[in-house]
N, C-alpha and C positions, 0 to 999 in steps of 0.2 A: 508559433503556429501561424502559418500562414493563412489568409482571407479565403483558399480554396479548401479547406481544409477542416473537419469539424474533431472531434475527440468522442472516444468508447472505448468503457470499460467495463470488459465483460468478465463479470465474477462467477463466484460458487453459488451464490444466492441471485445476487438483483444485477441488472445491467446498468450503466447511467451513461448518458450521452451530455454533452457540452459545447456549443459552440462559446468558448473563450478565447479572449486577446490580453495581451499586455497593454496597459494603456499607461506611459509613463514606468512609476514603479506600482501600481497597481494592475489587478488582474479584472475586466467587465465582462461581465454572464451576460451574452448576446441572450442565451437561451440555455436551458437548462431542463432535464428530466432524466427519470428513473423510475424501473419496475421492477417487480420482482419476475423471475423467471421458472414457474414452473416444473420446468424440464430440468435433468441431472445432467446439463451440455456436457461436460469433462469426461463424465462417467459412462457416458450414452452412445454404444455402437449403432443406434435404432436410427435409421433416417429420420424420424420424423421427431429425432431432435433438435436435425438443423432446421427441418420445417419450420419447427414451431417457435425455434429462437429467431429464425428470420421475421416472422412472422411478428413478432413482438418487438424486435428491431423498428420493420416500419412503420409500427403502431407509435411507435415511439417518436421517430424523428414526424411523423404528422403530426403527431398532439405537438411536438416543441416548433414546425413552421420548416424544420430545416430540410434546405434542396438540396446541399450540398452532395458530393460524391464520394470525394476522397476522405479518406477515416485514418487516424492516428490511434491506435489500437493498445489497450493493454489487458493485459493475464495476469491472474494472480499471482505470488510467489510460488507459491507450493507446487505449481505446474513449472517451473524451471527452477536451475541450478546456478547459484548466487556465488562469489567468492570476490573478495576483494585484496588484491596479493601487489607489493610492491620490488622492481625490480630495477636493472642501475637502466638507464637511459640508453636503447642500444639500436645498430639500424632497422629498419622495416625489416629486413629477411629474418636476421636474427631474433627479432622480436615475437617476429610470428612464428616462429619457430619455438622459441622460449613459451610463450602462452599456448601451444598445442601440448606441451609437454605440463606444463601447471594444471591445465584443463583435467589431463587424464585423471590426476589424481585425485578430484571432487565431485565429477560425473561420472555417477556409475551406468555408462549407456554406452556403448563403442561412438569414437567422436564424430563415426560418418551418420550417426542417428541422431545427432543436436545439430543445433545452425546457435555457430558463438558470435556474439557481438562484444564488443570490447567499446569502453568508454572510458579515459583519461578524466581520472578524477585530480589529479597534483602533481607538479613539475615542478620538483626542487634542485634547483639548480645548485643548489651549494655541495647538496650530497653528492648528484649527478645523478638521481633517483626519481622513477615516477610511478606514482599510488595508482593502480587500473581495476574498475569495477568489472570483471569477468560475467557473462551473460550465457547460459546455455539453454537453450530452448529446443523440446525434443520434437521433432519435424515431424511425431503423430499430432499432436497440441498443434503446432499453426498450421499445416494439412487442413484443420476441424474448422481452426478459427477464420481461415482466407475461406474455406466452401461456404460459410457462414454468414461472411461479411459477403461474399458474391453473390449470394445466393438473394439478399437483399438490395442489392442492386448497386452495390458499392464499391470501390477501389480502397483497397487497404494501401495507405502509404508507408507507413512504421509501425511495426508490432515492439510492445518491447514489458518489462516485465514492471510491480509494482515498484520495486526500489530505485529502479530508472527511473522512475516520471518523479516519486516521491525525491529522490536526492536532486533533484534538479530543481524541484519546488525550493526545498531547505535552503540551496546553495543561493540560489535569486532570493529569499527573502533577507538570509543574513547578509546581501551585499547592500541592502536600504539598511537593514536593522543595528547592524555592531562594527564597531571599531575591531581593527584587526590587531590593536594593540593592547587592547582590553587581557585582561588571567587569564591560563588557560582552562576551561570549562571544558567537561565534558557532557552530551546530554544525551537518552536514551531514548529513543523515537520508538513506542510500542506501538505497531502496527497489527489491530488484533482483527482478523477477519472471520469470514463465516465461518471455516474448518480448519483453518491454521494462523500462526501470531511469527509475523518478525519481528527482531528486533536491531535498529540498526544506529548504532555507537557514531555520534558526531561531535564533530571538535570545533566548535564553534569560533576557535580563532585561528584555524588553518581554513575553515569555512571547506573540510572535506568529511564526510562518512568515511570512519577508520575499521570499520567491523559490522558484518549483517552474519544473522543467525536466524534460519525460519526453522520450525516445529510444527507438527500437526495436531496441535488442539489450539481451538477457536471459541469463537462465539457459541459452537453448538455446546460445546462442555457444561455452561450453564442454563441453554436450552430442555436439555436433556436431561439434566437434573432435576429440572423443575415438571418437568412432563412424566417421569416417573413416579416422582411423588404425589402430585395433584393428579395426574392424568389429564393434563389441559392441549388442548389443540393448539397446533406451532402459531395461529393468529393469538389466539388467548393469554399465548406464551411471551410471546413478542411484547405484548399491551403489559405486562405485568412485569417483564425486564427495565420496561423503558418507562414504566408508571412510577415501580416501587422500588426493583433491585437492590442496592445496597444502601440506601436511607435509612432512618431509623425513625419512621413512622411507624405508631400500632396497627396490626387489621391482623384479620382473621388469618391471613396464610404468616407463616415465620420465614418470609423466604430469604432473609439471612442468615438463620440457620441451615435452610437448602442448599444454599448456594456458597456454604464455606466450606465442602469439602474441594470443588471443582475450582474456587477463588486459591486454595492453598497450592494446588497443583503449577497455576499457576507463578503464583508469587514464588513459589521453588525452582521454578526456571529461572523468574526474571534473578533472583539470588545469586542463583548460578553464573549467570551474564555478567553481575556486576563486579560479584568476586574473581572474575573470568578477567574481565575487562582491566580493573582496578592495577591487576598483577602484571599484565602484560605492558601497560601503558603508563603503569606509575603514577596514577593523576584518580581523583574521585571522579564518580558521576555526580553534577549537584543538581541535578533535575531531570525529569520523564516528561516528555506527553506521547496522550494518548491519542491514536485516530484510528480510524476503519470500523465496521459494524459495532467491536466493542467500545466505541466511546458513547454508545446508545443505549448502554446499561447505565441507568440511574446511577450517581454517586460511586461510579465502579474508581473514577479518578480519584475522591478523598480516599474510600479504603484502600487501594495499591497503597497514596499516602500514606497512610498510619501502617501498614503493613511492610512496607520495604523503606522506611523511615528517610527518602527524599520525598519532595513535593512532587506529585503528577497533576498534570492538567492536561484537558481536554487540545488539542493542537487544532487552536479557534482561528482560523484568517481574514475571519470578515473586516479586519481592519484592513486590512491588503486590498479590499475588494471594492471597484467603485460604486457608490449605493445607488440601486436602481429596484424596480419593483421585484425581476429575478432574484439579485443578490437580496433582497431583503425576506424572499419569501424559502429560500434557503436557509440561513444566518445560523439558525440552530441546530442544523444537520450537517455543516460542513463539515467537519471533520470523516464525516464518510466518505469524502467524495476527492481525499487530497489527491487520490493517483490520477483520474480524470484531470485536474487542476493543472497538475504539472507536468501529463503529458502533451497538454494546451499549448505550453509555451517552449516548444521545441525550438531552437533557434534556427 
C-alpha cells in the first residue's frame, strides 16, 4: 500500500477503514476503525443508501484523523464470483482467450456484465503450468460501490474482492513464517461472514490457495436462531453471541442447545469441503482458522474442533503487528478485520 492510499472494507453488516503499512515483516495500524452500517448497501436500490453509507464513511475517516483520498476497496465474497483454475503457461492472446472461456463456465451473468480480474497465484515452471485466482465482479456491485466511495469525497484505486486481499495476507505471512521445505500441510481458511462463509484450501508449502468455496449462510444462521427463540434484538443478540455462544458456562438461556442446529448445518459443509478437498489433492487438512464476523462467536473455534475432529483457531495476527496503542486496542478483534489487512499491503 502506498503512503497515498488508505484501505475500506465495505461489508454486509460493518464497514472498517485502515490506514496500514508494511513495516519490515510486520504490518503498523497508522489508524484504524469501523462501524456498523445501518442501511442494506447491497440490497438497497434506495438513493439514500448511498446517502447514508457516505455519510458514515466520512464519519468514519474523521473519528480515525484520515485525509487521505485514494481508497483501496474491498467487497465481500458473495457479491462476486471466485474460481481458482490452473492452466499450461501460454502467450497473453491465448491466455486471455483461455480465461474468457474458463470464466463462462462459473459466472452465471453474460461476461459483458462482470469486470474479470486475473491474479497469478503459481508459476511452475517444471510443469510449464500456472495456478490463476479468476475474479468476477458484476458491474451493478462496483457501479454501487465507486458512487459510494465518490460520493464521500474519494478516489477509489482497486476494488477487489475478500479472497484477494485475504490470500495475499496468508501468502506474505508464510514467507516470514515457514520453511518451504517443511511436509506438505494442508490448511482450511474459514472465512465466516455476516451472510455467507468461504472457505479457501491452502497449501502452505507451495505457499498458494489451491481451492475457495463460498456459500450463503453466515453469521446470521446463528443470529437468527437465537432471536427466534429468545426474541432478543440483533444488539442483544450480538452481546450474547460474543458473551456466551459455545462455552459451556451455566445461565439461564441454553443457547448451545439453540445454536446446534444452525452450528451442524454448518459443520456439514465444512465436511463436505474436506472430504472434497482430501480426494482431489491426496493430502489431509491438518488444521482451520477461523476469521471474519464468525470468529466473534464465543468458543465457536473449540466446537468446529471437536466437531470436524482438526484443531481450529481463531486466525490471530497481532504477532505480525507492530504494538502501538492502535494495534493494541484492536488485538482481540482482528481476526475480523484480515480482508482490510491484506488489502493494505498491495504491492
Amino acid at each position: 500500500m502506498t503512503n497515498n492510499s488508505f484501505t475500506m472494507t465495505i461489508g454486509d453488516k460493518y464497514i472498517s477503514i485502515g490506514d496500514i503499512v508494511k513495516q519490515g515483516a510486520q504490518y503498523r495500524f497508522n489508524t484504524f476503525g469501523f462501524q456498523e452500517n445501518l442501511v442494506p448497501f447491497f440490497h438497497s436500490d434506495a438513493p439514500q443508501a448511498i446517502d447514508t453509507t457516505s455519510q458514515l464513511i466520512q464519519k468514519l475517516m474523521q473519528d480515525a484523523g484520515i485525509r487521505k483520498k485514494a481508497v483501496n476497496i474491498v467487497i465481500p465474497d458473495t457479491y462476486s464470483y471466485s474460481q481458482i483454475i490452473e492452466m499450461p503457461i501460454l502467450t497473453e492472446k491465448e491466455l486471455l482467450s483461455a480465461i474468457k472461456y474458463q470464466a463462462d463456465q462459473f459466472i452465471p451473468l453474460p461476461i459483458d456484465q462482470v469486470n474479470l480480474d486475473i491474479d497469478v497465484l503459481y508459476e511452475n515452471k517444471k510443469t510449464k503450468k500456472v495456478s490463476l485466482l479468476l475474479v468476477a465482479s458484476p458491474l451493478s456491485i462496483l457501479d454501487k460501490v465507486i458512487a459510494v466511495v465518490e460520493a464521500s469525497g474519494l478516489a477509489p484505486s482497486v476494488i477487489e474482492n475478500e479472497a484477494s486481499a485475504v490470500f495475499r495476507l496468508i501468502t506474505d505471512i508464510n514467507d516470514v513464517q515457514h520453511s518451504q521445505n517443511e511436509e506438505f500441510p494442508l490448511i482450511l481458511f474459514i472465512n465466516m461472514g455476516y451472510s455467507s462463509t468461504s472457505f479457501y484450501l491452502y497449501n502452505r508449502q507451495l505457499n498458494i490457495v489451491l481451492q475457495i468455496h463460498n456459500f450463503s449462510l453466515g453469521y446470521t444462521i446463528f443470529l437468527k436462531d437465537i432471536q427466534a427463540n429468545l426474541n432478543t434484538s440483533d444488539t442483544d443478540t450480538k452481546k450474547l453471541l460474543e458473551s456466551m455462544g459455545f462455552s459451556e458456562q451455566q445461565t439461564s438461556y441454553n443457547i448451545g442447545k439453540i445454536l446446534s442446529s444452525p452450528l451442524s448445518t454448518i459443520v456439514a459443509e465444512i465436511e463436505r469441503f474436506i472430504v472434497s478437498s482430501k480426494s482431489r489433492f491426496n493430502a489431509p487438512i491438518v488444521s482451520a482458522m477461523l476469521l471474519g464476523e464468525g470468529s466473534g462467536i464465543l468458543s465457536l473455534d473449540t466446537k468446529l474442533s471437536s466437531s470436524i475432529g482438526i484443531p481450529v483457531t481463531r486466525f490471530d495476527i497481532s504477532q505480525y503487528c507492530v504494538k502501538n496503542n492502535v494495534s493494541d486496542f484492536f488485538k482481540d478483534s482482528i481476526s475480523l478485520f484480515i480482508p482490510t489487512i491484506g488489502a493494505s499491503i498491495r504491492s
